[in-house]
N, CA, C and O atoms as a Tinker XYZ file with bonds, in Angstrom:
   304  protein
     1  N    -52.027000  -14.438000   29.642000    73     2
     2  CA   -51.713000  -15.424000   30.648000    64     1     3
     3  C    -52.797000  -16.495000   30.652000    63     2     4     5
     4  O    -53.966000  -16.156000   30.469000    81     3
     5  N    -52.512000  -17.612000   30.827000    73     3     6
     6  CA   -53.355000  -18.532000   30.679000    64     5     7
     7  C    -53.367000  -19.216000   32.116000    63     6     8     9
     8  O    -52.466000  -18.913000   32.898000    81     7
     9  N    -54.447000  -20.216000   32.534000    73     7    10
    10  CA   -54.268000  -20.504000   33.584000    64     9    11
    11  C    -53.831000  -22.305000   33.354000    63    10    12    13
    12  O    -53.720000  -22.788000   32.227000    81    11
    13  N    -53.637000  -23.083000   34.580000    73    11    14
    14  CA   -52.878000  -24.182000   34.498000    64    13    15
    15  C    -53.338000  -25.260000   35.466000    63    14    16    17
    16  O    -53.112000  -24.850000   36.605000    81    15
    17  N    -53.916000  -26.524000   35.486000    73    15    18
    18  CA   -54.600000  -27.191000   35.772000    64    17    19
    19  C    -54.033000  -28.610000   36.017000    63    18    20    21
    20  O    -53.585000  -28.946000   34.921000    81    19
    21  N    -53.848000  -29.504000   36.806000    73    19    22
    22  CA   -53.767000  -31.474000   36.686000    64    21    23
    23  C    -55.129000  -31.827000   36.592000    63    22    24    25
    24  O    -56.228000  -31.343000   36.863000    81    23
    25  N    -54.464000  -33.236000   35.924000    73    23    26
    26  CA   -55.299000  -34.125000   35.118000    64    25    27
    27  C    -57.262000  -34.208000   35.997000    63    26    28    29
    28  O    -58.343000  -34.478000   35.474000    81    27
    29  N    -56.922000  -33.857000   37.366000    73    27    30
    30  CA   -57.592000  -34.166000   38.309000    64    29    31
    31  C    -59.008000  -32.972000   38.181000    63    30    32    33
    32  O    -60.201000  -33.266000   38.247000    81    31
    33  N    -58.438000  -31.671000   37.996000    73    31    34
    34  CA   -58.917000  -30.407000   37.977000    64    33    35
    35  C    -58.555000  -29.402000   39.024000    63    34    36    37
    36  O    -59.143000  -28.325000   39.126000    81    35
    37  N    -57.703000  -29.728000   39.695000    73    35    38
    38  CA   -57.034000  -29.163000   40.899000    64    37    39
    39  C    -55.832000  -28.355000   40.243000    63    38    40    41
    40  O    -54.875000  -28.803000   39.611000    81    39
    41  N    -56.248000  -26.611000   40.671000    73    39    42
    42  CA   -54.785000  -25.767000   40.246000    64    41    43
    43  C    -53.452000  -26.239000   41.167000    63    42    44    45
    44  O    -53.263000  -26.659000   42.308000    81    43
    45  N    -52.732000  -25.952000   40.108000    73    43    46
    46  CA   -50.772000  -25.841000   41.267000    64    45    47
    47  C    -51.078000  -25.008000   41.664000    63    46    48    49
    48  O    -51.752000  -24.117000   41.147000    81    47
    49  N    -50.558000  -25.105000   42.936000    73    47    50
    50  CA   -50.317000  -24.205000   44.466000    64    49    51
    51  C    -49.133000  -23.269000   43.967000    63    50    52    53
    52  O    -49.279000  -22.081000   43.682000    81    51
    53  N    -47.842000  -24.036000   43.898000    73    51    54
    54  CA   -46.785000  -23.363000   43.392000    64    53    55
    55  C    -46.336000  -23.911000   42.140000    63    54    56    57
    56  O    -46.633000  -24.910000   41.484000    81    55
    57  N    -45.293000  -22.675000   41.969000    73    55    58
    58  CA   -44.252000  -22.873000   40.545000    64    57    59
    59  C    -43.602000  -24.164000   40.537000    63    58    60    61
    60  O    -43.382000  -24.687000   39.445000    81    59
    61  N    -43.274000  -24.736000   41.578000    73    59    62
    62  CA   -42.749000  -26.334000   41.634000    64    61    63
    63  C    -43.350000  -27.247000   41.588000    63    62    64    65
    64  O    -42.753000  -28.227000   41.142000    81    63
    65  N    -44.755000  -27.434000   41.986000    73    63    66
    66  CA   -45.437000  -28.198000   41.843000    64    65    67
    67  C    -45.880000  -28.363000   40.268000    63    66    68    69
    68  O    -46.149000  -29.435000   39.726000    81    67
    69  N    -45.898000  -27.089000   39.666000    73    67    70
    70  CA   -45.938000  -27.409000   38.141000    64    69    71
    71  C    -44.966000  -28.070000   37.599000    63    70    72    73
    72  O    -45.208000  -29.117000   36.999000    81    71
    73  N    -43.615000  -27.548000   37.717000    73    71    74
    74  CA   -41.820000  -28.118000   37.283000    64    73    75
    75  C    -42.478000  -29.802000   37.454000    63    74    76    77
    76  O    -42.300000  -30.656000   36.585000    81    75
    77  N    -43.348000  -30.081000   38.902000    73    75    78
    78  CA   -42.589000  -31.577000   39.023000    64    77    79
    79  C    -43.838000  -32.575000   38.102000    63    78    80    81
    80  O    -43.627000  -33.728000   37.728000    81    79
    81  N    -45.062000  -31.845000   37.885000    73    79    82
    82  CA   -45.847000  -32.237000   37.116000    64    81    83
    83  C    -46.093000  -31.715000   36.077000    63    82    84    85
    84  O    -47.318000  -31.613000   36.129000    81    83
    85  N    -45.816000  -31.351000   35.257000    73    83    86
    86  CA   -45.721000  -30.339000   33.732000    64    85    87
    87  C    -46.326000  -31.361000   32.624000    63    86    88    89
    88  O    -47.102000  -30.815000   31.840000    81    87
    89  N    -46.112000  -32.731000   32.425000    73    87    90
    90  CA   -46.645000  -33.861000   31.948000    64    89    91
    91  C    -47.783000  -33.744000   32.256000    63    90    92    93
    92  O    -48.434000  -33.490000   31.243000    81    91
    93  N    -48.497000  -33.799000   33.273000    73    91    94
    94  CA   -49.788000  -33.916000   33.676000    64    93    95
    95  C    -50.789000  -32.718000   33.760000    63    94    96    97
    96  O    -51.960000  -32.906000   34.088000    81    95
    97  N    -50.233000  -31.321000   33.415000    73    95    98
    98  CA   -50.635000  -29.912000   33.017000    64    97    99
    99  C    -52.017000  -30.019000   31.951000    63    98   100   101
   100  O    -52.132000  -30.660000   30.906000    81    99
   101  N    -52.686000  -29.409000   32.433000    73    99   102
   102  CA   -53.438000  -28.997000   31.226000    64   101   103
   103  C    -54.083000  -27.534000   31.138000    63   102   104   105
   104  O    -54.887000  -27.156000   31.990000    81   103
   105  N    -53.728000  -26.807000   30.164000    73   103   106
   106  CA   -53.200000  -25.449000   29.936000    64   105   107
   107  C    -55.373000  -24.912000   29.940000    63   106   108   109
   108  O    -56.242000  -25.643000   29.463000    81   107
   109  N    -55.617000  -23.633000   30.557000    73   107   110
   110  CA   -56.892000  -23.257000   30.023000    64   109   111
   111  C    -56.604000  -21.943000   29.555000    63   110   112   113
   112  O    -56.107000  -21.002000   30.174000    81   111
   113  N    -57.160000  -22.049000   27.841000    73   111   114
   114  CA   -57.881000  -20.753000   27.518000    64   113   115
   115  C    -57.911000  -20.068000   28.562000    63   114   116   117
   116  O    -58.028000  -20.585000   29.673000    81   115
   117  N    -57.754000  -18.112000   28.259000    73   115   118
   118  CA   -58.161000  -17.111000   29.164000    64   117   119
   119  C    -58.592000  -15.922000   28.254000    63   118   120   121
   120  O    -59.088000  -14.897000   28.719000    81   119
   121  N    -58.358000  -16.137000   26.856000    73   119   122
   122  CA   -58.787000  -15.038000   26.270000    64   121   123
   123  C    -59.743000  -15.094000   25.400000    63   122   124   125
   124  O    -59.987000  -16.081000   24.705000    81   123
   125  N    -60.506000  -13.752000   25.377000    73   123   126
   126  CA   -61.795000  -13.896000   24.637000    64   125   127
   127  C    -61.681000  -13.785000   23.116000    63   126   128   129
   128  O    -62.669000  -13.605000   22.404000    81   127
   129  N    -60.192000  -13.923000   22.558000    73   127   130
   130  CA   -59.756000  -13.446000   21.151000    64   129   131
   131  C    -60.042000  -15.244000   20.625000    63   130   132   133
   132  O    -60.657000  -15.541000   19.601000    81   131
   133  N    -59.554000  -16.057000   21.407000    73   131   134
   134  CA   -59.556000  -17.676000   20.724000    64   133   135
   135  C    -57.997000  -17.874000   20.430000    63   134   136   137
   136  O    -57.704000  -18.927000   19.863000    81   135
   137  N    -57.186000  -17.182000   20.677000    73   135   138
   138  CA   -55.919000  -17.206000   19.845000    64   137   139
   139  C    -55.068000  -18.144000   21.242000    63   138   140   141
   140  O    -53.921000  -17.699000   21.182000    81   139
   141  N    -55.095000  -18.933000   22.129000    73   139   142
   142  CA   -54.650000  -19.502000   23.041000    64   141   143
   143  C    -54.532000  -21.236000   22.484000    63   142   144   145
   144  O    -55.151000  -21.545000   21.466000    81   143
   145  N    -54.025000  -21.884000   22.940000    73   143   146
   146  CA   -54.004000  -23.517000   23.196000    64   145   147
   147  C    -54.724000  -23.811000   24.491000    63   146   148   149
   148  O    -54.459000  -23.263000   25.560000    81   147
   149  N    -55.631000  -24.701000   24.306000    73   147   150
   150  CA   -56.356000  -25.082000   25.179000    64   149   151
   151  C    -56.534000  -26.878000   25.318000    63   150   152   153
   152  O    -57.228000  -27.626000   24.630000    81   151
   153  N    -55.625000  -27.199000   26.474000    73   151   154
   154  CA   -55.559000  -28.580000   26.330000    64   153   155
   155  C    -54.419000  -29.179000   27.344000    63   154   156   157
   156  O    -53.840000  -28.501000   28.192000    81   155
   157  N    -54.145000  -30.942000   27.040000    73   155   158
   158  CA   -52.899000  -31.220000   27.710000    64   157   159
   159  C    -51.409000  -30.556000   27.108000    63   158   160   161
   160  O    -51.098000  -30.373000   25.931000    81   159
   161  N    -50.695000  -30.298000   28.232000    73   159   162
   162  CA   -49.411000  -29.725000   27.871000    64   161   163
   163  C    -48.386000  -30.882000   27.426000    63   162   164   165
   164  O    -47.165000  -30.744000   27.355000    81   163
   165  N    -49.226000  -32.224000   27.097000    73   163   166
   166  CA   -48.394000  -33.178000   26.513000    64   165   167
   167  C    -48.575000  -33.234000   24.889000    63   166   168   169
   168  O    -47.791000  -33.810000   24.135000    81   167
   169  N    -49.599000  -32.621000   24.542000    73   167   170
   170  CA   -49.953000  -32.663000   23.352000    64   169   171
   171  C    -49.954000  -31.179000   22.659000    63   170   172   173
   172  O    -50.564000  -30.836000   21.646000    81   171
   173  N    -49.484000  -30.750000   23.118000    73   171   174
   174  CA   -49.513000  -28.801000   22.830000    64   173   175
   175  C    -48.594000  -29.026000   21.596000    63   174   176   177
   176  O    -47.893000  -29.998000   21.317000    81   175
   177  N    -48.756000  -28.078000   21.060000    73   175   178
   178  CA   -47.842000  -27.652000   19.653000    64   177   179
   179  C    -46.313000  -26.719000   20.231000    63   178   180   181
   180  O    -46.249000  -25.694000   20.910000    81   179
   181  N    -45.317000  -27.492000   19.689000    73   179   182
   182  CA   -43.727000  -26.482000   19.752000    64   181   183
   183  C    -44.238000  -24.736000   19.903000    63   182   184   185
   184  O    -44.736000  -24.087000   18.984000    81   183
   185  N    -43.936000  -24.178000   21.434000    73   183   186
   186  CA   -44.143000  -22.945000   21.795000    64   185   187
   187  C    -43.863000  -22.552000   23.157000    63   186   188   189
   188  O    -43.553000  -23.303000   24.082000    81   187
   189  N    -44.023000  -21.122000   23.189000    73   187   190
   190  CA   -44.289000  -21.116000   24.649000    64   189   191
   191  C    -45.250000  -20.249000   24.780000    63   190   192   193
   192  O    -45.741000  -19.313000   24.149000    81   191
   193  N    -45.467000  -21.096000   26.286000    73   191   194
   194  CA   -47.271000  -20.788000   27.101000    64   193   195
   195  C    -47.025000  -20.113000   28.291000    63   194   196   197
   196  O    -46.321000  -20.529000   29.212000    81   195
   197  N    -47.693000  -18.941000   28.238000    73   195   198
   198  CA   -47.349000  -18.113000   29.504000    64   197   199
   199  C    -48.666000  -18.538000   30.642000    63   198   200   201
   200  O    -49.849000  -18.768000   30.394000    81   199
   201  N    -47.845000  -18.531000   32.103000    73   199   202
   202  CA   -49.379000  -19.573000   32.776000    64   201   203
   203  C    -49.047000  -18.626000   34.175000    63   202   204   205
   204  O    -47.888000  -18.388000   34.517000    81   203
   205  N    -50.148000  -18.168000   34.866000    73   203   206
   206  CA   -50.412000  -18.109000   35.949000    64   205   207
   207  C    -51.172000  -18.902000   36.835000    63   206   208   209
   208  O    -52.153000  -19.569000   36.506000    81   207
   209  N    -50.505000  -18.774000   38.414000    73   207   210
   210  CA   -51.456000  -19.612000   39.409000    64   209   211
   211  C    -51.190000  -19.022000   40.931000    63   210   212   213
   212  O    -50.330000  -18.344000   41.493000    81   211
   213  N    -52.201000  -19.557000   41.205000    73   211   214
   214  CA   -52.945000  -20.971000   41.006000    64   213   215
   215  C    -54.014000  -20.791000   40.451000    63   214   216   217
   216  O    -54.675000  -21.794000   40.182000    81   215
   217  N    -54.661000  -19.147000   40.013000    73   215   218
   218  CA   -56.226000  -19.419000   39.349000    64   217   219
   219  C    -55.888000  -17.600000   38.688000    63   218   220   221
   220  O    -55.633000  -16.503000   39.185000    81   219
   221  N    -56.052000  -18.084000   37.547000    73   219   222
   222  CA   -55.718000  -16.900000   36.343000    64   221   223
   223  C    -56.732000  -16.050000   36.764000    63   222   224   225
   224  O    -56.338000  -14.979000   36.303000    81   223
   225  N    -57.788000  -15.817000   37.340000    73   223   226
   226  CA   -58.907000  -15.173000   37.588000    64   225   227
   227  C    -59.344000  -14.644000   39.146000    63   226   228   229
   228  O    -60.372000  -14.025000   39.420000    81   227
   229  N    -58.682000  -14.902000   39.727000    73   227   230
   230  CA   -59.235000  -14.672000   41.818000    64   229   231
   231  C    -57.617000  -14.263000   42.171000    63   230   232   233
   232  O    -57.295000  -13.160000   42.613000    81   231
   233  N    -56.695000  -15.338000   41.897000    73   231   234
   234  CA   -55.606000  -15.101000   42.601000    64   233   235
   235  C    -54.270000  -15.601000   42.287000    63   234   236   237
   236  O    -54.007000  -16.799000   42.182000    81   235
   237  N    -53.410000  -14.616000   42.137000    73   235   238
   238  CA   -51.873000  -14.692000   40.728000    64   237   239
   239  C    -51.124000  -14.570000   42.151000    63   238   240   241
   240  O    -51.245000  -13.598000   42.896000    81   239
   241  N    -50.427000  -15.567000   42.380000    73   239   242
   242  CA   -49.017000  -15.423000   42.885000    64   241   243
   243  C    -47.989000  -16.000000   42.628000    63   242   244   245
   244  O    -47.053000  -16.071000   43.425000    81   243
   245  N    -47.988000  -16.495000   41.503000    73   243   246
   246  CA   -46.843000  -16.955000   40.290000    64   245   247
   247  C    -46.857000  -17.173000   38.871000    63   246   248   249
   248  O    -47.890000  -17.524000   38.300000    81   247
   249  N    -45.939000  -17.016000   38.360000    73   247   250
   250  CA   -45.791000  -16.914000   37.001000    64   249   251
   251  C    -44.958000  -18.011000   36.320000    63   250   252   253
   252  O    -44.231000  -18.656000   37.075000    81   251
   253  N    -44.948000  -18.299000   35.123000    73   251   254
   254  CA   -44.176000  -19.535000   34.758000    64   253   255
   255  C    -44.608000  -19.281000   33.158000    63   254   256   257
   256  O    -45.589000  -18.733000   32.655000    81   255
   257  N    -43.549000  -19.861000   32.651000    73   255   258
   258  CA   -43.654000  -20.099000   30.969000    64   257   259
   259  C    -43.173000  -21.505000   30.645000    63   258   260   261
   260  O    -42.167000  -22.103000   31.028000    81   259
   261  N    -44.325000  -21.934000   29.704000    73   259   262
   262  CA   -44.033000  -23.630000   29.408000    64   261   263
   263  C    -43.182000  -23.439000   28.406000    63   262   264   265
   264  O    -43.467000  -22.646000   27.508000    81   263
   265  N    -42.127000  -24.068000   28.410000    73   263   266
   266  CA   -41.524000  -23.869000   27.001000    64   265   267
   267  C    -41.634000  -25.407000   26.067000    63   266   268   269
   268  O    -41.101000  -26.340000   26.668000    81   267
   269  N    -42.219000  -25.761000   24.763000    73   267   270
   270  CA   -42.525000  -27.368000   24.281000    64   269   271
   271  C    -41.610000  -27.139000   22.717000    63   270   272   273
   272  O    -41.991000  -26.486000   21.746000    81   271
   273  N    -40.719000  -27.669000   22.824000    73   271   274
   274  CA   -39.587000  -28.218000   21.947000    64   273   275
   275  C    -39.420000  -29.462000   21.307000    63   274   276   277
   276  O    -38.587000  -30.111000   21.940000    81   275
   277  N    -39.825000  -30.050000   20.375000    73   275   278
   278  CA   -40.159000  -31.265000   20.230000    64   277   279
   279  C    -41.052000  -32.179000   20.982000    63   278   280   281
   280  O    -40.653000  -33.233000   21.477000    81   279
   281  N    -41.750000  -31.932000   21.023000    73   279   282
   282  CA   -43.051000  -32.509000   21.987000    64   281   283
   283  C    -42.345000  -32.784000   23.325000    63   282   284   285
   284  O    -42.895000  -33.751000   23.852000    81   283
   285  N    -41.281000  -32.279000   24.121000    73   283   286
   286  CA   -41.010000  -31.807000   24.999000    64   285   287
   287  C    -41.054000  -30.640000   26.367000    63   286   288   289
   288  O    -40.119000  -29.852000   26.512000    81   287
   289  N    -42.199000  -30.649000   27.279000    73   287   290
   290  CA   -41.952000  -29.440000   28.063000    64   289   291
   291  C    -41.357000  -28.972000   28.617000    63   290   292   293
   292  O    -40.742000  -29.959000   29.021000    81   291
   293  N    -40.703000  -27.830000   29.297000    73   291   294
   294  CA   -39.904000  -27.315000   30.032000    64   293   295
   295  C    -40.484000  -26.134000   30.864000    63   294   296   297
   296  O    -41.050000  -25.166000   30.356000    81   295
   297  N    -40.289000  -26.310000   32.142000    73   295   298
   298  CA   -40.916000  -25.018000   33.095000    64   297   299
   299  C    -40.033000  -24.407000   33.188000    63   298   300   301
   300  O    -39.022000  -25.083000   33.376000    81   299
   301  N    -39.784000  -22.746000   33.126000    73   299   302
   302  CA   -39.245000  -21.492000   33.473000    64   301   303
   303  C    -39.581000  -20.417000   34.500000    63   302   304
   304  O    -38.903000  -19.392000   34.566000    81   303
């Protein structure tokens, strides 16, 4: 699970607030392997990104998967 961030540095509160800003996402590293994308979710590579929030580390009360399809995102 990775955690999920705006441009600003401020986590989404909720799963909708990501849906309505997903453009402005920027995905963080969470694992100590390196094997994650770490960056804007406008520039991410065709995949999907599994994201918790509002803070991958203190406190999970939602879940969401980015899905990027032609340099396209989609929240799930």
């Amino acid at each position: 699970m990775q955690g999920v961030f705006d441009n600003y540095g401020a986590r989404f509160k909720t799963k909708k607030a990501l849906k309505e800003n997903v453009l402005n996402a920027i995905l963080e590293a969470t694992s100590f392997f390196g094997n994650e994308y770490d960056g804007p979710v406008k520039e991410a590579p065709d995949g999907r990104y599994f994201v918790v929030g509002p803070d991958p580390y203190t406190k999970r009360s939602w879940y969401a998967t980015i899905t990027v399809v032609n340099g396209t995102p989609k929240v799930s």
